[in-house]
Structures are given as structure tokens and as C-alpha cells.
matplotlib code that plots the C-alpha trace (Angstrom):
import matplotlib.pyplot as plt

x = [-18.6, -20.3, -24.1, -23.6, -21.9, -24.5, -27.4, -25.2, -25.1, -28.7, -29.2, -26.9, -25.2, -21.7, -20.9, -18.0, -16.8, -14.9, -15.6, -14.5, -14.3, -14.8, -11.1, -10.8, -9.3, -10.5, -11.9, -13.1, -15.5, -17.9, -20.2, -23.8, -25.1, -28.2, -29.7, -29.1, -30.9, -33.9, -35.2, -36.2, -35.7, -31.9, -31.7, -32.5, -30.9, -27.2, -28.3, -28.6, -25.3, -23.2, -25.6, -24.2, -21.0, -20.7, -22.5, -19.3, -17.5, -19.1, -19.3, -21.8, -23.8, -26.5, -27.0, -26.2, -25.3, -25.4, -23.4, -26.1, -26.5, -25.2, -25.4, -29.0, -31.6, -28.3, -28.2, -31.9, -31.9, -29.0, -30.2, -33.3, -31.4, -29.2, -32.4, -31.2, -32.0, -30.9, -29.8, -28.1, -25.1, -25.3, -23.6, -24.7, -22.3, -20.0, -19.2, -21.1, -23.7, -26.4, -29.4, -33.1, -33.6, -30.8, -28.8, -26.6, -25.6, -22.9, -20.6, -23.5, -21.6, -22.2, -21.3, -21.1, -23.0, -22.1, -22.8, -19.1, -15.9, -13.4, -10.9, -13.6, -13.2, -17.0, -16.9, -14.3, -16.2, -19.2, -16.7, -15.9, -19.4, -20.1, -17.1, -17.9, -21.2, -19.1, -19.8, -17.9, -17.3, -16.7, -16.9, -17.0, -19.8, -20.4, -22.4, -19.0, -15.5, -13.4, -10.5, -8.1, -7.8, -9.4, -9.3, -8.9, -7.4, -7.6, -11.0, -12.0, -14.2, -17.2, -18.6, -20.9, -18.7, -15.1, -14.7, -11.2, -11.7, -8.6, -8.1, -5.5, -4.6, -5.6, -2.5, -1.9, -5.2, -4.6, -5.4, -8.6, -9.9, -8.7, -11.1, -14.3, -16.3, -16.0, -18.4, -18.6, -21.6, -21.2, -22.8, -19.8, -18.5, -14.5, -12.4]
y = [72.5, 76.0, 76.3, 78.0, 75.1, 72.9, 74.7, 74.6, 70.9, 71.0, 72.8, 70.9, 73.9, 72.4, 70.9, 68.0, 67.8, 69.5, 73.3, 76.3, 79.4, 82.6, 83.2, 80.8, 78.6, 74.8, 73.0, 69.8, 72.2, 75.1, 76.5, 77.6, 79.8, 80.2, 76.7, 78.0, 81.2, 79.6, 78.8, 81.9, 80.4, 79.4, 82.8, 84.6, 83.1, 83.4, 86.6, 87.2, 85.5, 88.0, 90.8, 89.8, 89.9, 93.3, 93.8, 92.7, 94.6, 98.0, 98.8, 101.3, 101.0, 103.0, 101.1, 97.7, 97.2, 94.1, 93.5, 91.9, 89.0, 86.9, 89.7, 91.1, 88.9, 88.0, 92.3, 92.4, 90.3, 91.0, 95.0, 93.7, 92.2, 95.6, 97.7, 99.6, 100.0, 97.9, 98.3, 97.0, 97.5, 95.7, 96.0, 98.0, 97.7, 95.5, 98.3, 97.9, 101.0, 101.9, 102.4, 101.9, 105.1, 103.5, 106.8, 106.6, 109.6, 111.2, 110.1, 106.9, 104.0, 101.5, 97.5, 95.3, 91.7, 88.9, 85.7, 84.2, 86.4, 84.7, 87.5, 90.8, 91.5, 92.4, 94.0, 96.1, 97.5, 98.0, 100.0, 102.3, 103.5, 103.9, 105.8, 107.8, 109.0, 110.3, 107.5, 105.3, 101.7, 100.1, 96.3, 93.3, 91.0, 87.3, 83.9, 82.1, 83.9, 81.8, 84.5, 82.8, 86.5, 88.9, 91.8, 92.9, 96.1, 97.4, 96.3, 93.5, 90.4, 89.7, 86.2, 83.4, 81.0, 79.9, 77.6, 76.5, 75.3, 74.0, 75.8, 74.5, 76.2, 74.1, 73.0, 71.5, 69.6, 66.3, 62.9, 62.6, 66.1, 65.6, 62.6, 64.2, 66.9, 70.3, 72.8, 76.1, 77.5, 80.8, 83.8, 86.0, 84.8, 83.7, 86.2]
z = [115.0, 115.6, 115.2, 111.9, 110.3, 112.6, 110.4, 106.6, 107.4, 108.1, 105.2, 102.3, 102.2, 102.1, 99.2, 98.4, 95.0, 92.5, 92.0, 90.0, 92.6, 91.3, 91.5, 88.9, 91.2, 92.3, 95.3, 96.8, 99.0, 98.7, 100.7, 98.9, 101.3, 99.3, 100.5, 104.3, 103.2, 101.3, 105.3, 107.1, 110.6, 109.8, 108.6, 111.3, 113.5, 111.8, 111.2, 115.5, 115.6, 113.4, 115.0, 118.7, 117.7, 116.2, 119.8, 121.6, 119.6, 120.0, 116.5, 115.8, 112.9, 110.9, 107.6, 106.8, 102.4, 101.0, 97.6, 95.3, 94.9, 98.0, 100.4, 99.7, 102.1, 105.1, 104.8, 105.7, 108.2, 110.2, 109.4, 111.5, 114.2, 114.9, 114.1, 111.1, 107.5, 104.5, 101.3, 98.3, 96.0, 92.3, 88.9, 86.3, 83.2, 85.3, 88.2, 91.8, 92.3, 93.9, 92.1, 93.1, 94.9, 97.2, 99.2, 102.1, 104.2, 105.2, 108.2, 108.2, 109.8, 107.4, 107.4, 104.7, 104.3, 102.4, 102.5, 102.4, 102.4, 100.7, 98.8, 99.6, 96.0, 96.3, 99.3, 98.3, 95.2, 97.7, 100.3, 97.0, 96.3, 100.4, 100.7, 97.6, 99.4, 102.3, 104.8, 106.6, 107.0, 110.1, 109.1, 106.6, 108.0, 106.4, 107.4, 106.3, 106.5, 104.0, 103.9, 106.2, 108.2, 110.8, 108.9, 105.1, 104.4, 108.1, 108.3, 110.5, 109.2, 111.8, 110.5, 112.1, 111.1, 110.1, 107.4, 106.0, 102.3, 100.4, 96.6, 94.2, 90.8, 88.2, 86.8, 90.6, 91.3, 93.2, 91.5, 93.3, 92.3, 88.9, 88.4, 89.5, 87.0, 87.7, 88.4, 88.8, 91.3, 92.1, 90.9, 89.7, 86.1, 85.9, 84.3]

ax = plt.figure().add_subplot(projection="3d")
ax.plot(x, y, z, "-o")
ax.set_aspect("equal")
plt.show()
């Protein structure tokens, strides 16, 4: 076990049970990043972890976004681990913007934060507006990479942590799922 999952455990930020993902889809696992977040120590320190990797990598980066909701406080704080600015992408009438004065530059480097990366469906919708400013992005970035992969269209997925979390559609749940009530905890709303 890595120290990230070391300080979700600590945390009760993974959960056993039966939840509704995002996706629609269920799970006997998720991960609520949110409780890891909620203690600023914990924080910063996954925060240096995700910061020294994009370190090893050599990515350059000017201006860390953070897709609202999950990816607003991990995109401050890893923004003050590399030394750069932070902002935030959120929906207004159901399409990710920026708003709040928020700008990026052009040709700006910028990475994206989440807190877990599981199909980048957010992500993606925050690369759109960056890209629509003229900048570039050089990276997904997440506490907990639940995506199974390295890279997402052609860009690469720097996470604290690995975490493996079996989904099933519903009409394919096993028995033991089936018996437990379902809940759904995330912040997006099913389709």
C-alpha cells in the first residue's frame, strides 16, 4: 500500500458497500476524497506527492485548473507545491466555464486536478475551455487514478495513487451487492 491509500485509510476515505458511480454504474468501493481533503496536513502532503512526480517527468507547468467541485482545494494545493497559480472550471447551465474573473493565457502550460480520474469526462470538458483560450495542456493530475490507464486521449494521468475498484452494470450485480442498499455519493447527477 502507497502512502496515499495509507492516508485515505487514515482518513475513512475508502468506502465498502454498494454505490451508484456517476457512470451510472455500481460498486462495492468508492473512494470520497473529500474526507482525505477536509485535513490540511493529508492534503498537502498528497499534494507534494503528485507535485514530485510531474517533477520527474519534466512537465512544465504555468497554471494548475481544477474542475469544480472535486478538483478545486487538491488544484490549490498542488498549484502551491509547483509554485504556480490556481484556478477553477465549473458549470454554468450544465457546460464547464470559467467564470469569476478566472483567464488563462495563451501557450500557458496548464494541468488539470481532480481528485479521482476515473473516465476524465470532467477533465475533458475542462481541456475544451483551456484549449479554447489558446493554451495548452500537458497533463491529467488526480489524488486517485481509477481509470485503469496511463494516459487518456494522448494525455498522461500523473496520480498519487492507484486504486482498482470493480463496477458492474446493474442488471449484472453479484448476490452480495444486490443485498446491500445503494447509494449514490458523488457530486455529478446520473444521466
Amino acid at each position: 500500500m502507497d502512502r496515499t491509500q495509507e492516508l485515505l485509510k487514515k482518513s475513512d476515505a475508502l468506502l465498502e458497500g454498494h454505490f451508484i458511480l456517476s457512470s451510472g454504474k455500481h460498486s462495492n468501493r468508492y473512494i470520497q476524497c473529500a474526507k482525505l481533503i477536509e485535513n490540511p496536513v493529508y492534503c498537502e502532503e498528497v499534494a507534494k506527492i503528485i507535485a514530485d512526480k510531474i517533477k520527474e517527468k519534466g512537465i512544465k507547468v504555468d497554471l494548475c485548473v481544477g474542475p469544480a467541485m472535486g478538483g478545486v482545494i487538491i488544484s490549490y494545493e498542488l498549484a502551491r507545491a509547483l509554485g504556480v497559480n490556481a484556478i477553477f472550471t465549473e458549470r454554468e447551465n450544465g457546460k464547464m466555464t470559467l467564470r469569476r474573473g478566472f483567464s488563462i493565457e495563451k501557450d500557458m502550460n496548464v494541468i488539470i486536478v481532480e481528485d479521482v480520474i476515473t473516465t476524465g469526462k470532467s477533465s475533458f470538458e475542462t481541456v475544451d475551455v483551456i484549449e479554447s483560450c489558446g493554451a495548452n495542456v500537458v497533463a491529467l493530475t488526480s489524488i486517485v487514478n481509477r481509470s485503469n490507464k496511463d494516459e487518456i486521449n494522448g494525455l498522461p494521468i500523473i496520480s498519487a495513487s492507484k486504486i482498482d475498484v470493480e463496477v458492474w452494470d446493474e442488471e449484472n450485480l453479484p448476490e452480495e451487492i444486490k443485498k446491500i442498499p445503494a447509494t449514490k455519493p458523488g457530486s455529478r447527477s446520473l444521466k
